[in-house]
C-alpha positions in Angstrom: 0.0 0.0 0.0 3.1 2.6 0.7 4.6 1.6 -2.2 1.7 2.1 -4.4 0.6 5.5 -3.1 4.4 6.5 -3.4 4.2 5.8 -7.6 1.4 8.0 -7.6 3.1 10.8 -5.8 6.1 10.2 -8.1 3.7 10.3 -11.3 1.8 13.3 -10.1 5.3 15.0 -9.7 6.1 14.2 -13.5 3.6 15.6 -15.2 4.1 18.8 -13.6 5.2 21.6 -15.7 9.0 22.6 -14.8 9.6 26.6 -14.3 11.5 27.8 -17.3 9.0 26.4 -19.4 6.4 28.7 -20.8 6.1 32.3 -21.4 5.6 34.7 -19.1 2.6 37.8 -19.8 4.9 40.1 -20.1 6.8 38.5 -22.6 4.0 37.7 -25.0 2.9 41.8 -24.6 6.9 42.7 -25.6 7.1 40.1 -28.7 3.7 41.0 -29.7 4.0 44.8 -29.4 7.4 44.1 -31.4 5.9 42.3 -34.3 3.2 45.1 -34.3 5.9 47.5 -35.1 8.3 45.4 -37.8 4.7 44.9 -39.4 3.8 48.7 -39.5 7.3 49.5 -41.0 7.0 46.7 -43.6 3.3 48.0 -44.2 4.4 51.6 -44.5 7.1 50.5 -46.8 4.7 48.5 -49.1 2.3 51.7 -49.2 4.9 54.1 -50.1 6.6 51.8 -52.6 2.8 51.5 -54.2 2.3 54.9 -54.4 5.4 56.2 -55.6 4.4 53.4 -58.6 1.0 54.5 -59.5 2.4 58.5 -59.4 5.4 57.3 -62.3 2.7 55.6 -64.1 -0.3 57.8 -64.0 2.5 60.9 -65.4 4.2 58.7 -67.6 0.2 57.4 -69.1 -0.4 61.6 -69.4 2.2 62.8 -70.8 1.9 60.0 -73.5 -1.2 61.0 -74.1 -0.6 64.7 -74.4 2.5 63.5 -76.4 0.2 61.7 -79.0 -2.5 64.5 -79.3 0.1 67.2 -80.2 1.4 64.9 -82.6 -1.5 64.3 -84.4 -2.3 67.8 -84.7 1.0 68.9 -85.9 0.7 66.2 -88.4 -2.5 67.2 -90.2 -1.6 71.1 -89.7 2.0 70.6 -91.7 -0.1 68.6 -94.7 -2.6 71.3 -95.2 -4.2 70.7 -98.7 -5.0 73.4 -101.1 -6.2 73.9 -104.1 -7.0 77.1 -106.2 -9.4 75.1 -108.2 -10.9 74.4 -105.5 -13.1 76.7 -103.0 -14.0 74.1 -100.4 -10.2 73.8 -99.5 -10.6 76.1 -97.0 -8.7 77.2 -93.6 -11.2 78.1 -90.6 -11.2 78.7 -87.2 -13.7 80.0 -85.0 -14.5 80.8 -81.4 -16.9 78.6 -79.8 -17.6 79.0 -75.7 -14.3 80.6 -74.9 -12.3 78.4 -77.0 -11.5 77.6 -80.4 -11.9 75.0 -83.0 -10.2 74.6 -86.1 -11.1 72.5 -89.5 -9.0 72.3 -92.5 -8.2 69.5 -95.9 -5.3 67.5 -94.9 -2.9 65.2 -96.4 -2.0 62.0 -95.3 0.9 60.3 -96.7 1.7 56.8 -96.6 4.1 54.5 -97.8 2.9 51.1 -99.6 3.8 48.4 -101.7 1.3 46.8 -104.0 3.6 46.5 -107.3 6.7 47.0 -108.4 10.3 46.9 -106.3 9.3 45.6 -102.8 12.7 47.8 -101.4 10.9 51.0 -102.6 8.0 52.8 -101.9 5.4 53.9 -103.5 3.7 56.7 -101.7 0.1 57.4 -101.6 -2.4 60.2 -100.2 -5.5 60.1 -98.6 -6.9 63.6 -99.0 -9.3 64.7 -95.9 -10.9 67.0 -93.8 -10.4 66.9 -90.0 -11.6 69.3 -87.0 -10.1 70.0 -83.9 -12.5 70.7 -80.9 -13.6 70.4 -77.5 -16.8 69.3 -76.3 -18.1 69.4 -72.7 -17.8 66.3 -70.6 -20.6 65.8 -69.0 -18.9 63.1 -66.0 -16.6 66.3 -65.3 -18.3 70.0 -65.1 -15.9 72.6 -66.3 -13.7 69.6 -68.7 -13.9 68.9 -72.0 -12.9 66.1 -74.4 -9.9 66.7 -77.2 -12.2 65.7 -80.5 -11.0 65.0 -83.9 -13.3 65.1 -86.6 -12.2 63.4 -89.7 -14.1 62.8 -93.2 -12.6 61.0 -95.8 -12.0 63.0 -98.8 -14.0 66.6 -98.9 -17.2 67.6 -100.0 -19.8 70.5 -100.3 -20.0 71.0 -96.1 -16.1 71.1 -95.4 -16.7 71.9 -91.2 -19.7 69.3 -90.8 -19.7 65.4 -91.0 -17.3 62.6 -90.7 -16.5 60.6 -87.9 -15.9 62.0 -84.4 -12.9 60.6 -82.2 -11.7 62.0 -78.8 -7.9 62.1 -78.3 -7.8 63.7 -74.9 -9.9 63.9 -72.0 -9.6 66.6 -68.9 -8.8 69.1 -71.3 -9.3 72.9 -69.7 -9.0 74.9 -73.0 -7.6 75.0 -76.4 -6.6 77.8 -78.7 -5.2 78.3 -81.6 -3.0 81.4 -83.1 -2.3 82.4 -86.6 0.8 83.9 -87.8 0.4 86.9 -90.5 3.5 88.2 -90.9 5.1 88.9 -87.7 2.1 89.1 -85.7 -0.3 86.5 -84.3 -4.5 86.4 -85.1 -6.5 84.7 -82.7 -9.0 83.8 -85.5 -8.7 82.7 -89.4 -10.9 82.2 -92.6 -9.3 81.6 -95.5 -12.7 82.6 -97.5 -12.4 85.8 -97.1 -8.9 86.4 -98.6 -8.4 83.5 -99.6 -5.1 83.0 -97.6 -3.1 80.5 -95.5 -1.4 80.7 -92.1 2.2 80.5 -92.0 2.2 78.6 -89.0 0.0 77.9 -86.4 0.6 78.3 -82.1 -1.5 75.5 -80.4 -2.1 76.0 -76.8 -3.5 73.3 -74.5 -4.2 73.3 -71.2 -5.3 69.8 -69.5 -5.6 69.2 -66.0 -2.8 66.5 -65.0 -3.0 63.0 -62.7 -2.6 65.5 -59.7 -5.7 67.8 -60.7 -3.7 70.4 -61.6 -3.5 72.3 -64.9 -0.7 72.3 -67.1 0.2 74.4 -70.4 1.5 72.8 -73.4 2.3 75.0 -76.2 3.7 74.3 -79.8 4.3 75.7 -83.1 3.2 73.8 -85.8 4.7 74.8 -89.7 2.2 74.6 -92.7 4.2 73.0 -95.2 1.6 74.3 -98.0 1.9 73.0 -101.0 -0.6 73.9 -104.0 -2.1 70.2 -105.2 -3.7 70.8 -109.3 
């Protein structure tokens, strides 16, 4: 009977847990407030590193597509078409809410192959009007919408028709200048004297991926060349 209770005192004794063991409160509440802390730096890190991302991108995506507007614009303005023979080759711009627009023949030029020497070119034209524009957006009060008008080939109604596209969005305004000599017009129509711009001053303001307005402004040459 000794004997026996003693093996239970002896297993009772054993399955207690010895002091160094476990963790005490207070160690949990430093390791924890610790791991709180690498977290919040790693987290603050992560936010940073995203945001510094999305800023490069959202600039790099707008100035691209400023970029691409001017170009287009400067494109069609250095081909302007005209024609003596002609009166619906015309040069117009007008003031419309504050701003202006601007419709025109252009020229085109493109470079295929369908006969002859493959290592050569054979260059072709596509004749057209186009319109520059803004139009209101209506998801944005006070922005409009870059708009290119284009129309194959030219008819009777030179400023109406064709197909609209919109180049640019969160546009603020758009004007164009005319140079005459040594001086810039604000305005031009080339029915009533029959005349052509030497060159043209476009000047775009668009609101950037920080909602603030910037200026762009470029000179575009009319490289005017009389098509019989």
């Amino acid at each position: 009977m000794t004997h026996h209770s003693a093996a239970i005192a002896v297993r009772e004794r054993g399955d207690m847990p010895s002091g160094g063991a476990g963790f005490t409160l207070i160690e949990i509440l430093v390791a924890s407030a610790i791991a709180s802390i690498i977290l919040m730096i790693v987290y603050t890190s992560y936010r940073s590193i995203v945001n510094s991302i999305k800023r490069a991108t959202g600039h790099a995506e707008f100035y691209e597509n400023v970029n691409l507007s001017m170009s287009k614009i400067d494109m069609d303005i250095s081909n302007t078409y005209y024609t003596r023979n002609n009166k619906k080759t015309f040069f117009v711009s007008e003031e419309a809410a504050g701003n202006n627009n601007l419709n025109f023949i252009t020229v085109n030029h493109n470079d295929f192959n369908f006969t002859g020497d493959p290592t050569k070119p054979c260059p072709v034209s596509d004749i057209k009007e186009v319109g520059y524009y803004l139009k209101a957006d209506k998801a944005a009060p006070g922005l409009y919408g870059l708009i290119k008008r284009e129309k194959l080939h030219y008819g009777d109604e030179p400023l109406t028709g064709g197909t609209d596209n919109i180049l640019l969005k969160n546009v603020v305004s758009l004007k164009f200048e005319f140079m005459k000599g040594n001086d810039w017009d604000s305005l031009w129509d080339s029915r009533q004297n029959n005349l052509f711009p030497r060159a043209v001053k476009i000047t775009l303001v668009v609101k950037n991926y920080q909602a603030q307005d910037e200026k762009f402004e470029f000179i575009s040459l009319i490289n005017l060349r009389e098509f019989k």
